[in-house]
C-alpha positions as CSV (number, residue, x, y, z in Angstrom):
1,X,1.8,-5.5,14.8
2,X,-2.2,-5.3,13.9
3,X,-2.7,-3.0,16.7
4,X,-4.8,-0.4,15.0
5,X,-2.3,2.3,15.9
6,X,0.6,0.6,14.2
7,X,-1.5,0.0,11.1
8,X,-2.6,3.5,11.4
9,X,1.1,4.7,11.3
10,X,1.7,2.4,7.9
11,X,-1.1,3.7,6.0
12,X,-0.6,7.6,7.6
13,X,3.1,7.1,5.9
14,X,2.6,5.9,2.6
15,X,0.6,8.4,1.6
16,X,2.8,11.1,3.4
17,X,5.9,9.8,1.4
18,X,4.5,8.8,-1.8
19,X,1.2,10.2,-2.8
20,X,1.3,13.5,-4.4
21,X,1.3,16.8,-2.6
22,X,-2.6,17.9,-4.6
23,X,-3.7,14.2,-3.1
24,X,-1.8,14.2,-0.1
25,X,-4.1,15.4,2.6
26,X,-6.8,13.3,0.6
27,X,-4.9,9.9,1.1
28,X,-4.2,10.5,4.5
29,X,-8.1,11.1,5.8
30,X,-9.1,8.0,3.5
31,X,-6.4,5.7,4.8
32,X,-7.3,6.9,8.1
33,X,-10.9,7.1,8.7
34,X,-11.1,4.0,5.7
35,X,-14.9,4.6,5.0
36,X,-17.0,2.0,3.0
37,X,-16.7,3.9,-0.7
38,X,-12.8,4.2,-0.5
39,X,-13.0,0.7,-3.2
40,X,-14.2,3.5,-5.6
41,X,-11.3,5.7,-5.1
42,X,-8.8,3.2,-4.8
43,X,-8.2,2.6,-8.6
44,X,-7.4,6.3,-8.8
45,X,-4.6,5.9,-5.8
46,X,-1.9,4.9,-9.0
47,X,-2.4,8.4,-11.0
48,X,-1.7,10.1,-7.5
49,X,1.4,8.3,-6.6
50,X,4.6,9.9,-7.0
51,X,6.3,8.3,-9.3
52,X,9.6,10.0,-8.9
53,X,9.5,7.1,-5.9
54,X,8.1,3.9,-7.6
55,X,9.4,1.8,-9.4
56,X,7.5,-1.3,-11.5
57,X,9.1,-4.9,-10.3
58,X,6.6,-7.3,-11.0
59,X,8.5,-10.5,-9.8
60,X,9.7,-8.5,-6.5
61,X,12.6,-9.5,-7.0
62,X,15.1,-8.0,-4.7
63,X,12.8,-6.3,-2.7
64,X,12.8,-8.1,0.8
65,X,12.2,-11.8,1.5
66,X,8.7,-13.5,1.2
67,X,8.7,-14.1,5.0
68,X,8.8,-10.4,5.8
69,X,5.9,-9.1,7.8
70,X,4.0,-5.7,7.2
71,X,0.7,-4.2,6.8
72,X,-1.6,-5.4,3.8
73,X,-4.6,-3.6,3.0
74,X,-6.8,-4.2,-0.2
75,X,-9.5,-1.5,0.7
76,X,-12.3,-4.1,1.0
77,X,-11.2,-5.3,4.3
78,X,-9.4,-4.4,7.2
79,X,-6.4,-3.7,7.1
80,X,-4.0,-6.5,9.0
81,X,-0.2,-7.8,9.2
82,X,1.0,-10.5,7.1
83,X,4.0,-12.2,5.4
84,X,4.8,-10.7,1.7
85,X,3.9,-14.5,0.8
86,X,0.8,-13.9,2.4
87,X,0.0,-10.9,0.7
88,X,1.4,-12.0,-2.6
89,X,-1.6,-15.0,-2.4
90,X,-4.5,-12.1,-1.4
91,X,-3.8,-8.9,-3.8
92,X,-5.0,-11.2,-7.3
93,X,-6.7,-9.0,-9.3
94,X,-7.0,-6.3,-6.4
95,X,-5.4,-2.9,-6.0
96,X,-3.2,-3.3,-2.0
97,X,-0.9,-1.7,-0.5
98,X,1.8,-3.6,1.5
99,X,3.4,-1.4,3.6
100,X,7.0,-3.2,4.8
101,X,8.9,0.1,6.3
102,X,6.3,2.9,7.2
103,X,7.2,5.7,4.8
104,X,9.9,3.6,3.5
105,X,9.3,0.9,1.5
106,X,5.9,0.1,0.5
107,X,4.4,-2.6,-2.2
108,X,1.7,-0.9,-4.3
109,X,-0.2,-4.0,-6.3
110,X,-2.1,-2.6,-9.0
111,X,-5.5,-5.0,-9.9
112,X,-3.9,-5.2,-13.7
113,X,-1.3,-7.7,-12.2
114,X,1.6,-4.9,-12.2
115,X,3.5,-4.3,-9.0
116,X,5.0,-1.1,-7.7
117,X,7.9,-0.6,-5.2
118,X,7.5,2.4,-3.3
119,X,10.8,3.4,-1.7
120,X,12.0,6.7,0.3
């Protein structure tokens, strides 16, 4: 799964299913192309999220087990696959997305210590 087209097709889908349509086009050539100042932008990524399709759960509970693989990226570094447990151990005080289902079901992890379940 870290092939870069697979991580591609996570990134390309959460911000086709949950970003905004003003921010949409935005997200999708920042998650794609991922240039060195997208750490500025990322705290601004929350006010563009569509919030008729998140919803706070800051235990995750319910939300898929803690050995379930997807794509975590934290805008610092590469994005790569990993275990919710995995990601759960990275994303302190970081904004991340962990993208389970492309399009589908994606953990937004705000720096604040807030998580967001993304779900189409």
């Amino acid at each position: 799964m870290n092939d870069t087209t697979n991580i591609d097709v996570h990134l390309k889908s959460f911000a086709e299913a949950f970003v905004l349509p003003q921010r949409k086009e935005k997200w999708i050539t920042l998650l794609s192309q991922r240039p060195e100042n997208i750490i500025s932008e990322a705290s601004k990524l929350f006010n563009y999220l569509d919030h008729n399709y998140i919803e706070q759960n800051d235990q995750l509970k319910n939300v898929v087990s803690h050995q379930s693989t997807g794509v975590y990226y934290d805008f610092k570094h590469q994005p790569k696959c990993v275990s919710l447990k995995d990601a759960l151990e990275e994303e302190k005080d970081n904004d991340a997305i962990f993208s389970i289902e492309p399009g589908t079901l994606v953990i937004y992890f705000n720096h604040e210590g807030w998580n967001f379940v993304c779900k189409n």
